[in-house]
The first five atom37 places (N, CA, C, CB, O) and aatype in JSON, in Angstrom:
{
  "aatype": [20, 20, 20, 20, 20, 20, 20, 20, 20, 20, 20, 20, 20, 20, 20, 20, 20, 20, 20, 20, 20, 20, 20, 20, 20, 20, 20, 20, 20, 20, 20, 20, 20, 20, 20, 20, 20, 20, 20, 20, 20, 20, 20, 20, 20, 20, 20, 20, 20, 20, 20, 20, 20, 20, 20, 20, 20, 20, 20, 20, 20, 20, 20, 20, 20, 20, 20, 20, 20, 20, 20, 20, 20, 20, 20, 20, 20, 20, 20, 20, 20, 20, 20, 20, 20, 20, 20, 20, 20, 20, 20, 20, 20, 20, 20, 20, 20, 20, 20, 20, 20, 20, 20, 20, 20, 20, 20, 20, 20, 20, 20, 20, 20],
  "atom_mask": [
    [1, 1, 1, 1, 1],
    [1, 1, 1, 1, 1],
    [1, 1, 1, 1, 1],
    [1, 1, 1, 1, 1],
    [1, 1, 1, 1, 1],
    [1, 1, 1, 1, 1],
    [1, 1, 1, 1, 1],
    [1, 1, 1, 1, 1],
    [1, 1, 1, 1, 1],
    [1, 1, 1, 1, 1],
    [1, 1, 1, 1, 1],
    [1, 1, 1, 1, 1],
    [1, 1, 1, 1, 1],
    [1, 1, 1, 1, 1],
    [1, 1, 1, 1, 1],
    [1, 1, 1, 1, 1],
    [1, 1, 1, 1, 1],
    [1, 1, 1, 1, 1],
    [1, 1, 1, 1, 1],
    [1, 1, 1, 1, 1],
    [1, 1, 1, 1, 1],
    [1, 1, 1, 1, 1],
    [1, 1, 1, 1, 1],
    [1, 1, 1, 1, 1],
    [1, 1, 1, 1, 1],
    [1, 1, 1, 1, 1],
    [1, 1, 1, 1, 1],
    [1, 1, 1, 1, 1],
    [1, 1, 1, 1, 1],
    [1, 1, 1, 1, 1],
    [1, 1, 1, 1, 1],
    [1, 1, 1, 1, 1],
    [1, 1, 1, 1, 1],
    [1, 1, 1, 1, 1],
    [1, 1, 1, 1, 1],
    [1, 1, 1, 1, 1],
    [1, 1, 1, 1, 1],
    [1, 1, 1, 1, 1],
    [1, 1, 1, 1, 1],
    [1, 1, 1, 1, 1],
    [1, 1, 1, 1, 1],
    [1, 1, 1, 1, 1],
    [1, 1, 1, 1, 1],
    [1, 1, 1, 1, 1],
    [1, 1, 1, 1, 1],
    [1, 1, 1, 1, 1],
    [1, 1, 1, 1, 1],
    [1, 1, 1, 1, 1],
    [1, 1, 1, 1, 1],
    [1, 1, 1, 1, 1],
    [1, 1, 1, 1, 1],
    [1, 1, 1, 1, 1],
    [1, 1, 1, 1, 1],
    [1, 1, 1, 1, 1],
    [1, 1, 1, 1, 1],
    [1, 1, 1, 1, 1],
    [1, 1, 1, 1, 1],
    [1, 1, 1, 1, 1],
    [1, 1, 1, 1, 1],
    [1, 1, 1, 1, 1],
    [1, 1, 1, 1, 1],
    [1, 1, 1, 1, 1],
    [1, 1, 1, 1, 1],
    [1, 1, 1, 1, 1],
    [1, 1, 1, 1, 1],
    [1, 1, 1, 1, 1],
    [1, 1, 1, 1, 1],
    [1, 1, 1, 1, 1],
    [1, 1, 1, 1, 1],
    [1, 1, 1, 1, 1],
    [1, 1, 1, 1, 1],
    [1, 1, 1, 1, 1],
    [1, 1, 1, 1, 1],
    [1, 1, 1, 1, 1],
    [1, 1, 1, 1, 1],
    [1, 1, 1, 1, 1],
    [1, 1, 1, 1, 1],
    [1, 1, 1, 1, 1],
    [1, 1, 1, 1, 1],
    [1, 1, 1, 1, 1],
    [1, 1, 1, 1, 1],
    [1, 1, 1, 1, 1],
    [1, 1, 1, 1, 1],
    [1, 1, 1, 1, 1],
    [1, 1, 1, 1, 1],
    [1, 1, 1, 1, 1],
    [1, 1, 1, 1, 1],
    [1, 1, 1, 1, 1],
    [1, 1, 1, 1, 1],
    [1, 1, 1, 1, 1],
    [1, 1, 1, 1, 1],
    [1, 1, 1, 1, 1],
    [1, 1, 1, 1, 1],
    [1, 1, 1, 1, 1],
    [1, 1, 1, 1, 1],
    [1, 1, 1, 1, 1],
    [1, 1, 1, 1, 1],
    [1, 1, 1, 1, 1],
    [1, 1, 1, 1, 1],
    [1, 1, 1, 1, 1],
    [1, 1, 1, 1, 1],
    [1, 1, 1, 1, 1],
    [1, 1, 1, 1, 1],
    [1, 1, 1, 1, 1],
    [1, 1, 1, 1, 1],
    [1, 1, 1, 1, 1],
    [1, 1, 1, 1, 1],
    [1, 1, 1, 1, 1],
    [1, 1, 1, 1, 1],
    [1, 1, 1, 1, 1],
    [1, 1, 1, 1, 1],
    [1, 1, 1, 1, 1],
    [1, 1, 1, 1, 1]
  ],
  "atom_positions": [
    [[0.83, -1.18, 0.0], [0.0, 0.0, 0.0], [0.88, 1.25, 0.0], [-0.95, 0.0, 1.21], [1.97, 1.25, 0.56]],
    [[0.39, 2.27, -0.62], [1.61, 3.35, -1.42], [1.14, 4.43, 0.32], [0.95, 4.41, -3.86], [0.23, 4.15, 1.09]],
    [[1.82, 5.23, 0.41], [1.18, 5.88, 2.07], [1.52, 7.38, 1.39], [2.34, 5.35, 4.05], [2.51, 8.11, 1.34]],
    [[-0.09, 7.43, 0.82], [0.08, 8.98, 0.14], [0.36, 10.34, 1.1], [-1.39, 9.32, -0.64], [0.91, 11.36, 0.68]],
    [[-0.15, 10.13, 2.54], [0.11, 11.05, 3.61], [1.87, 11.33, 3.55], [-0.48, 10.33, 5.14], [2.46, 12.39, 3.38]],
    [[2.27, 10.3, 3.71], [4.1, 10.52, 3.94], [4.57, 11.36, 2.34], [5.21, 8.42, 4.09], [5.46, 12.2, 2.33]],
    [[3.76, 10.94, 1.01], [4.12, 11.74, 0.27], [3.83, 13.22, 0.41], [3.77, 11.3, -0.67], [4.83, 13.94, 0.31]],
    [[2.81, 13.77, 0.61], [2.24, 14.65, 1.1], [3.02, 15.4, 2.22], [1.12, 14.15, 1.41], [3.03, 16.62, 2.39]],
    [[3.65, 14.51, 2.93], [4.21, 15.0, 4.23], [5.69, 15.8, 3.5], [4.54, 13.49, 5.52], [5.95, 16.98, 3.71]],
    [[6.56, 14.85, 2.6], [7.58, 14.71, 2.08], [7.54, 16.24, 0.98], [7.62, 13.15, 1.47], [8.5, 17.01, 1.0]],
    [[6.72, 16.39, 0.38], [6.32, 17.22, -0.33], [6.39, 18.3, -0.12], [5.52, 17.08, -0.57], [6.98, 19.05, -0.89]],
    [[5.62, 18.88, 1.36], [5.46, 19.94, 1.92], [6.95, 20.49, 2.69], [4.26, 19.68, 2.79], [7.15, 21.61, 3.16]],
    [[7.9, 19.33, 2.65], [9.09, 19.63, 3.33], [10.4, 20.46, 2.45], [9.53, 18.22, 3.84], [11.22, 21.27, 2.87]],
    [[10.25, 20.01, 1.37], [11.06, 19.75, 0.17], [10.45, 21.54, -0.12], [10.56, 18.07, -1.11], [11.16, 22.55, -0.14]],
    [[9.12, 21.47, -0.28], [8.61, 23.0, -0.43], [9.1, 24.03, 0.28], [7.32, 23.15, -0.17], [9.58, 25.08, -0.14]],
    [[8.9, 23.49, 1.86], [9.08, 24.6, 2.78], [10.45, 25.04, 2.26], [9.02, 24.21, 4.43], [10.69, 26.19, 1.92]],
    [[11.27, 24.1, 2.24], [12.86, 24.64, 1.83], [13.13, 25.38, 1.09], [13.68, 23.92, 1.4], [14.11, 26.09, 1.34]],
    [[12.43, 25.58, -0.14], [12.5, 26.37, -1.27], [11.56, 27.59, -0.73], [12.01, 25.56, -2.68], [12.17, 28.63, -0.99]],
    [[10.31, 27.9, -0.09], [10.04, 28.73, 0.32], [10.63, 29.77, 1.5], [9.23, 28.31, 0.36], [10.37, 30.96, 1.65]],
    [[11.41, 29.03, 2.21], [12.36, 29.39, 3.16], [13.66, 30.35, 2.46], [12.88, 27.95, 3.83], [13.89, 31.51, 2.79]],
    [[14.12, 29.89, 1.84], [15.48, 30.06, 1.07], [14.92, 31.09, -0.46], [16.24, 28.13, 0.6], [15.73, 31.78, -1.06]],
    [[13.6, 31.0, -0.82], [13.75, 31.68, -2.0], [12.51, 32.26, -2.19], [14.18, 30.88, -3.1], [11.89, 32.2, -3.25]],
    [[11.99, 33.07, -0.72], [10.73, 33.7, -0.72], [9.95, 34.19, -1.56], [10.74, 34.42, -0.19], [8.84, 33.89, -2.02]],
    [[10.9, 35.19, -1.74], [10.3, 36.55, -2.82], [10.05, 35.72, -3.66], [11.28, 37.89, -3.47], [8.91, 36.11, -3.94]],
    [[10.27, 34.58, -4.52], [10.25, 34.23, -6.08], [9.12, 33.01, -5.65], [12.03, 33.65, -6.98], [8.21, 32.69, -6.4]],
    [[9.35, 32.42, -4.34], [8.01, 31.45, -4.54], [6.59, 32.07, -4.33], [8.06, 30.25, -3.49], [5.6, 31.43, -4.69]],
    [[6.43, 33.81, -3.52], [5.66, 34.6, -3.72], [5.04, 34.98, -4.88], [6.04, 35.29, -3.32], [3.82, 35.13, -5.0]],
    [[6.02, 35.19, -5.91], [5.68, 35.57, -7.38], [4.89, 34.22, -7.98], [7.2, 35.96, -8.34], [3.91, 34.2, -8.71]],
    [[5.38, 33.5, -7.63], [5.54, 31.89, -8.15], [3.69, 32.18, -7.79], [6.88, 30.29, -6.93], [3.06, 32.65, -8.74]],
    [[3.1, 31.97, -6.81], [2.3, 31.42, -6.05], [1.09, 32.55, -6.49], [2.85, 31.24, -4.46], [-0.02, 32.03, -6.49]],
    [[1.1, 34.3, -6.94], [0.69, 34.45, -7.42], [-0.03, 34.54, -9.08], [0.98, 34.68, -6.83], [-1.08, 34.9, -9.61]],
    [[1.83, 33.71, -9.59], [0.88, 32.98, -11.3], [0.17, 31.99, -11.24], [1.72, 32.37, -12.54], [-0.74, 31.79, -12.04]],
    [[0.62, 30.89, -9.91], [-0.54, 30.02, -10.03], [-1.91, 30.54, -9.59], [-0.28, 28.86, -9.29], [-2.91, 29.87, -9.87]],
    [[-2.03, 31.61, -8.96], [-3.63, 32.02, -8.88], [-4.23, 32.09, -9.53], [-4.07, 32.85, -8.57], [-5.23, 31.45, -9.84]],
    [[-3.45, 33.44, -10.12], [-3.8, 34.03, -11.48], [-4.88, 32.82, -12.66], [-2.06, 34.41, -12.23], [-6.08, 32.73, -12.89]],
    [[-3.36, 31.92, -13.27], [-4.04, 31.25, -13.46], [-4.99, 30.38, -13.72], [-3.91, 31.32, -13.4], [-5.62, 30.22, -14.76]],
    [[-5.11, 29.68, -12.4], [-6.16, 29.18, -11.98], [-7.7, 29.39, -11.67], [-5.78, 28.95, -11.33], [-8.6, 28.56, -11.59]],
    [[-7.72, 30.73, -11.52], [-8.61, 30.97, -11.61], [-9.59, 31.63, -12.55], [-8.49, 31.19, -10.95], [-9.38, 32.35, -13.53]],
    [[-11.0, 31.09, -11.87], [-12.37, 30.99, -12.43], [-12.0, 31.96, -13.64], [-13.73, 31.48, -11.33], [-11.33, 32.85, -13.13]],
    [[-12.12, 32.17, -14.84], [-12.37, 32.83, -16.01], [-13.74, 32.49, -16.96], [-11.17, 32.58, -16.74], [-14.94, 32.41, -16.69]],
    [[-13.03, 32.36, -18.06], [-13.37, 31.68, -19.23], [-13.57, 30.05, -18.86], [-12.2, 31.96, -20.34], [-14.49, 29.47, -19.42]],
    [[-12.93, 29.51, -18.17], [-12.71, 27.97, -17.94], [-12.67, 27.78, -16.71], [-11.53, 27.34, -18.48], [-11.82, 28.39, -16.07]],
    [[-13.64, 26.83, -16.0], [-13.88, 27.02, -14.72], [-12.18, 26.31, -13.98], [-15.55, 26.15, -14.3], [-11.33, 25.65, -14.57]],
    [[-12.2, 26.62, -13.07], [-10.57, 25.76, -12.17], [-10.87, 24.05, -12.05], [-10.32, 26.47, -9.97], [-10.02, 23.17, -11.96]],
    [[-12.07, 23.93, -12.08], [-12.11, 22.44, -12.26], [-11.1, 22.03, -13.56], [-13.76, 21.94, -12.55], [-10.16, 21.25, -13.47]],
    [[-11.36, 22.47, -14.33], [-10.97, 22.16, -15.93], [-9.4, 22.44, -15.89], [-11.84, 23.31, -17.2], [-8.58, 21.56, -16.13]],
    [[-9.07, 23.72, -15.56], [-7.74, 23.85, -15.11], [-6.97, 23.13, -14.79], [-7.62, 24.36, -14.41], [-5.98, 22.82, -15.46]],
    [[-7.32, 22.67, -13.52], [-6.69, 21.7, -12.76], [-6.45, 20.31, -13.17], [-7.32, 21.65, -11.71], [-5.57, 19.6, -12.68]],
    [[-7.77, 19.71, -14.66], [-7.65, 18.75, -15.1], [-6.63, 19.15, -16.08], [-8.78, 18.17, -15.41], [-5.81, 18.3, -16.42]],
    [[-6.6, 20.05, -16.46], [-5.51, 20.35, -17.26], [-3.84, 20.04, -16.84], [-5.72, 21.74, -17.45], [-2.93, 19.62, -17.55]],
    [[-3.87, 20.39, -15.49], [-2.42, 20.44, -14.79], [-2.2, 19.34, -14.72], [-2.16, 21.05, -13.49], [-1.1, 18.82, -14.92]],
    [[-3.41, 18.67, -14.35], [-3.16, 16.59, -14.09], [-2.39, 16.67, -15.41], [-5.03, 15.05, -14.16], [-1.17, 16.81, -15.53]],
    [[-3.06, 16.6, -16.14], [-2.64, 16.29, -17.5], [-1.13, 16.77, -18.1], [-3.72, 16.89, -18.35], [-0.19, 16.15, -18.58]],
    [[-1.28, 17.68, -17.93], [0.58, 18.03, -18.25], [1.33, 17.58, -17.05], [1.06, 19.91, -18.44], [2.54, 17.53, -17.27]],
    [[0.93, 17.18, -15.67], [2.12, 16.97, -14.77], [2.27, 15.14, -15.23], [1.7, 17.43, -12.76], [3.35, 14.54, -15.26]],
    [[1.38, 14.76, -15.45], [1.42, 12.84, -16.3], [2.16, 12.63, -17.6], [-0.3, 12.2, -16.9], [2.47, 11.48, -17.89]],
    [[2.53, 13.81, -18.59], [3.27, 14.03, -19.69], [4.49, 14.63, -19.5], [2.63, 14.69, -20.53], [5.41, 14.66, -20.32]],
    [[4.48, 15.2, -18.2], [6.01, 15.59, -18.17], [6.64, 14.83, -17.39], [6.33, 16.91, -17.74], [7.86, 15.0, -17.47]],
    [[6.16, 13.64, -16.3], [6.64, 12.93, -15.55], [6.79, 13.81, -14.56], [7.61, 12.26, -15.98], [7.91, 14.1, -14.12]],
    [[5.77, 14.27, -14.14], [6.41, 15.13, -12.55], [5.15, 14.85, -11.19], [6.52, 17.46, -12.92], [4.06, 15.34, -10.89]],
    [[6.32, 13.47, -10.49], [5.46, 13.0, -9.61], [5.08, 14.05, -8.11], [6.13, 11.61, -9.29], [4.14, 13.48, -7.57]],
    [[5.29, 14.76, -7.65], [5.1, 16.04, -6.59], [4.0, 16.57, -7.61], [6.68, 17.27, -6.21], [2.86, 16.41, -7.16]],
    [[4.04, 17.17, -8.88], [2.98, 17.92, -9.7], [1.65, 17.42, -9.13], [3.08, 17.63, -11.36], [0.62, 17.85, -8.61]],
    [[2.36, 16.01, -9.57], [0.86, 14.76, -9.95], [-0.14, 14.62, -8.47], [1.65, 12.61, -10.37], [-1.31, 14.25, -8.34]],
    [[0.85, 15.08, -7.47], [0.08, 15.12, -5.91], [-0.6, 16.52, -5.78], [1.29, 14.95, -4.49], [-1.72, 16.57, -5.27]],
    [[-0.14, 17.36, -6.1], [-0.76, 18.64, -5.94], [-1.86, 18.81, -6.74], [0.09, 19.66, -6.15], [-2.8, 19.52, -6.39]],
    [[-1.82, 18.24, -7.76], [-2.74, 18.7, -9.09], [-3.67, 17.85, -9.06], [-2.12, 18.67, -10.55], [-4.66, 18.32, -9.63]],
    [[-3.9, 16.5, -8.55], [-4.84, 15.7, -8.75], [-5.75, 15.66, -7.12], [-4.12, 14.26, -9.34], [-6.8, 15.06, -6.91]],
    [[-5.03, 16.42, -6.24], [-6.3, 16.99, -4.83], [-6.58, 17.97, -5.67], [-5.78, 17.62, -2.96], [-7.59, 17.89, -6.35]],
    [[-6.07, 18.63, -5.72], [-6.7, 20.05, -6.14], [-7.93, 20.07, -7.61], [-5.19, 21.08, -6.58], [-8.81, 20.9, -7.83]],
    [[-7.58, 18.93, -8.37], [-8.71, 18.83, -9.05], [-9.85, 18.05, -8.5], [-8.4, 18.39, -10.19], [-10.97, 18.14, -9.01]],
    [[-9.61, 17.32, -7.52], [-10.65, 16.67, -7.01], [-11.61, 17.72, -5.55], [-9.86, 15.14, -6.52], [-12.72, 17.53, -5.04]],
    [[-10.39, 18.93, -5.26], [-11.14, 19.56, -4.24], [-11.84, 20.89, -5.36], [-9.99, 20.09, -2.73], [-12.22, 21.93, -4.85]],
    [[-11.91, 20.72, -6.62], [-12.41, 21.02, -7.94], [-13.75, 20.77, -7.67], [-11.82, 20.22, -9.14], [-14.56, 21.66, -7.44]],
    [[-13.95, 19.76, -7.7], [-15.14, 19.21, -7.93], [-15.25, 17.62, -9.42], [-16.01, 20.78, -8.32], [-16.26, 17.09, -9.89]],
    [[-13.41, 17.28, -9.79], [-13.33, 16.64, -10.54], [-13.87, 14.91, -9.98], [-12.03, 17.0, -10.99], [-14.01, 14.71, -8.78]],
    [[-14.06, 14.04, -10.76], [-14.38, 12.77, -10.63], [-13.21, 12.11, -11.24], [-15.69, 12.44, -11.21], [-12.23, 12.57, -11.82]],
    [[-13.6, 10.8, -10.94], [-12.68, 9.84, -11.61], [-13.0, 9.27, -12.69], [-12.37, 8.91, -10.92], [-12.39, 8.34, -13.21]],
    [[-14.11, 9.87, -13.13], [-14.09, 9.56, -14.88], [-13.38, 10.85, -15.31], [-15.86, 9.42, -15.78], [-12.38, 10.54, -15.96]],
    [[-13.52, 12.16, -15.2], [-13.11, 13.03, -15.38], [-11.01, 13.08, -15.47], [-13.98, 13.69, -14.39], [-10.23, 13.62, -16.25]],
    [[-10.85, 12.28, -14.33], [-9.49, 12.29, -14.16], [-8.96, 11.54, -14.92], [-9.07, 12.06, -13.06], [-7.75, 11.67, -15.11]],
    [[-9.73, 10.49, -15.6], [-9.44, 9.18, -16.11], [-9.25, 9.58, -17.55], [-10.6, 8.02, -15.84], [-8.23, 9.14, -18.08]],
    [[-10.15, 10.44, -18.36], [-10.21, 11.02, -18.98], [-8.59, 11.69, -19.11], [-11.32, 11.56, -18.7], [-7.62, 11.15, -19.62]],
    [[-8.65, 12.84, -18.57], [-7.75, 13.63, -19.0], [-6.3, 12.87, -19.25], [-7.71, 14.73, -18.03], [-5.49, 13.03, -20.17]],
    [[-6.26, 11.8, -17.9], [-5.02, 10.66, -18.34], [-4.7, 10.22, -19.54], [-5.18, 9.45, -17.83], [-3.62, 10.41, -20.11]],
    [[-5.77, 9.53, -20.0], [-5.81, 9.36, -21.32], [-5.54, 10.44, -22.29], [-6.89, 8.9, -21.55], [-4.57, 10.4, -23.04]],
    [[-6.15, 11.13, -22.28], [-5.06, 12.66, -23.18], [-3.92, 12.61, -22.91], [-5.27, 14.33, -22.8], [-3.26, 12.25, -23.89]],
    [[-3.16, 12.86, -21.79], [-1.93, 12.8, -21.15], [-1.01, 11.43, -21.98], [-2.28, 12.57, -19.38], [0.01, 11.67, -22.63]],
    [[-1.5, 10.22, -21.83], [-0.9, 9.46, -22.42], [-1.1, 9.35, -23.68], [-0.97, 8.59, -21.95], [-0.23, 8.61, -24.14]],
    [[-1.99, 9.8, -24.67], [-1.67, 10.61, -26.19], [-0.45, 11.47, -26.32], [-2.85, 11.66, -26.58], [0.37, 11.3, -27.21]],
    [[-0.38, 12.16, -25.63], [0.71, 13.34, -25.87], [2.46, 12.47, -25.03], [-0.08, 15.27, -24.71], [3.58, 12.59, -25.53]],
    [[2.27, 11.98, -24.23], [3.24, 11.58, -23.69], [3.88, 10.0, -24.05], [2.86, 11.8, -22.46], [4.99, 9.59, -23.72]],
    [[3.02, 9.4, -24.68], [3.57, 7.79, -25.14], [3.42, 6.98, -23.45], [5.77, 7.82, -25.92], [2.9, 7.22, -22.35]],
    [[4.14, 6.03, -24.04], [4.6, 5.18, -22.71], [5.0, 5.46, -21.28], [5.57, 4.61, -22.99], [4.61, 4.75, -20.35]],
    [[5.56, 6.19, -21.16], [6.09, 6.6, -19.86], [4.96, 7.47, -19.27], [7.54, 7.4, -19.98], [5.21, 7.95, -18.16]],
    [[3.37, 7.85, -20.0], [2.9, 8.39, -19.28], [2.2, 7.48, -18.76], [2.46, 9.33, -19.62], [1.64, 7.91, -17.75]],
    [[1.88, 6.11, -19.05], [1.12, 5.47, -18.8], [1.55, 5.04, -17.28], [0.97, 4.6, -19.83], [0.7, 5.17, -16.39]],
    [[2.61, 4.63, -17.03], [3.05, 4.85, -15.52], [2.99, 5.7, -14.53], [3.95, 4.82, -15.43], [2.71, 5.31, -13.4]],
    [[3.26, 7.04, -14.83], [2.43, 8.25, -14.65], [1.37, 8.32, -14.07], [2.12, 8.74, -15.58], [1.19, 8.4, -12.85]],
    [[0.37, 8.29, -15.16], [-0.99, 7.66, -15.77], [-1.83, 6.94, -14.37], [-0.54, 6.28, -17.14], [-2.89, 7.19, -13.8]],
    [[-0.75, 5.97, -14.18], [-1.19, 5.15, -13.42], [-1.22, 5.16, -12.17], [-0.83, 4.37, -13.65], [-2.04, 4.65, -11.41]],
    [[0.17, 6.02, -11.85], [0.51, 6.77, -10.25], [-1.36, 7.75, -9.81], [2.43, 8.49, -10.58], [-2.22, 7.56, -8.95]],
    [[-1.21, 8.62, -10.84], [-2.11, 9.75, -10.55], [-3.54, 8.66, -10.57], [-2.03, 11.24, -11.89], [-4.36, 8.98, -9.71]],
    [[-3.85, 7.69, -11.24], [-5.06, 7.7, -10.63], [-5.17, 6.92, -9.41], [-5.97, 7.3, -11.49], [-6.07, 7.02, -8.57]],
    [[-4.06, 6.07, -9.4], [-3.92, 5.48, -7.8], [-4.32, 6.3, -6.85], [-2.52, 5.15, -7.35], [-5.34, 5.99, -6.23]],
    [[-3.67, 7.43, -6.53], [-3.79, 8.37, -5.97], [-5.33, 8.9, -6.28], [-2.68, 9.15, -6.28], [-5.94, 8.95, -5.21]],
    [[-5.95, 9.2, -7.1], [-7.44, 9.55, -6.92], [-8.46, 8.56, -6.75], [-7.87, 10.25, -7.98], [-9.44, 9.12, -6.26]],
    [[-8.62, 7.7, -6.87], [-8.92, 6.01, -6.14], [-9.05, 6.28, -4.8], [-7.57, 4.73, -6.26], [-10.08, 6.14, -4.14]],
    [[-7.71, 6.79, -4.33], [-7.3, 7.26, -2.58], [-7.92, 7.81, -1.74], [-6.39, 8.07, -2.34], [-8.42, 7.4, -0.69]],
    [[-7.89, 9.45, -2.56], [-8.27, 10.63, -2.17], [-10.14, 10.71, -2.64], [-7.12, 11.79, -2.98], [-10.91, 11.26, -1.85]],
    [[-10.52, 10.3, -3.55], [-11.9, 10.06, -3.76], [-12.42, 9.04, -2.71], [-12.13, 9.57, -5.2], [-13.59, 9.31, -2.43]],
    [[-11.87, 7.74, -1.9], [-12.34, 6.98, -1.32], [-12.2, 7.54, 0.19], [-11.84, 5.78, -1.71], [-12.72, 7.02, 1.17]],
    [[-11.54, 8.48, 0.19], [-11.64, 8.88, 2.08], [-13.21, 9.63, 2.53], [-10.14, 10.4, 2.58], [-13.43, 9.95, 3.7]]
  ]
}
């Protein structure tokens, strides 16, 4: 059993460090992801399925934790997530499918608590 909390835990540590050490820029940082993200033209649900989706094509497992709560505290599902994977592994070949496979483990997880 994968112990998504310790990733989570691990995650937030690795962060703090870089927020510690490189304030000002994870400030800036933290206001493009608002920006972003938010509600426009395209609601942040969609967004966020979006981010799943490029963090499963670029191989970026920390992405894949942040981006797949946050689409599920969206309001995303797991057809929805399942979905966008599958895009993800169009654009990414093989190696997203592992990916692919991390991130929905993880929403399996986080949808079943």
């Amino acid at each position: 059993m994968i112990n998504y909390q310790e990733d989570y835990k691990d995650l937030a540590a690795t962060q703090s460090a870089l927020h510690k050490n490189a304030p000002e820029m994870m400030g800036k940082f933290r206001e493009v992801a608002q920006e972003a993200l938010k509600e426009k033209q395209l609601p942040t649900k969609v967004k966020e399925l979006m981010a799943v989706g490029i963090a499963v094509s670029i191989r970026c497992e920390d992405c894949i934790l942040g981006h797949v709560r946050d689409a599920i505290k969206a309001g995303a599902t797991m057809e929805e997530i399942t979905e966008t994977i599958e895009v993800a592994i169009l654009m990414g070949g093989g190696p997203s499918t592992a990916y692919g496979a991390k991130a929905l483990s993880l929403a399996e997880h986080l949808l079943a608590q």
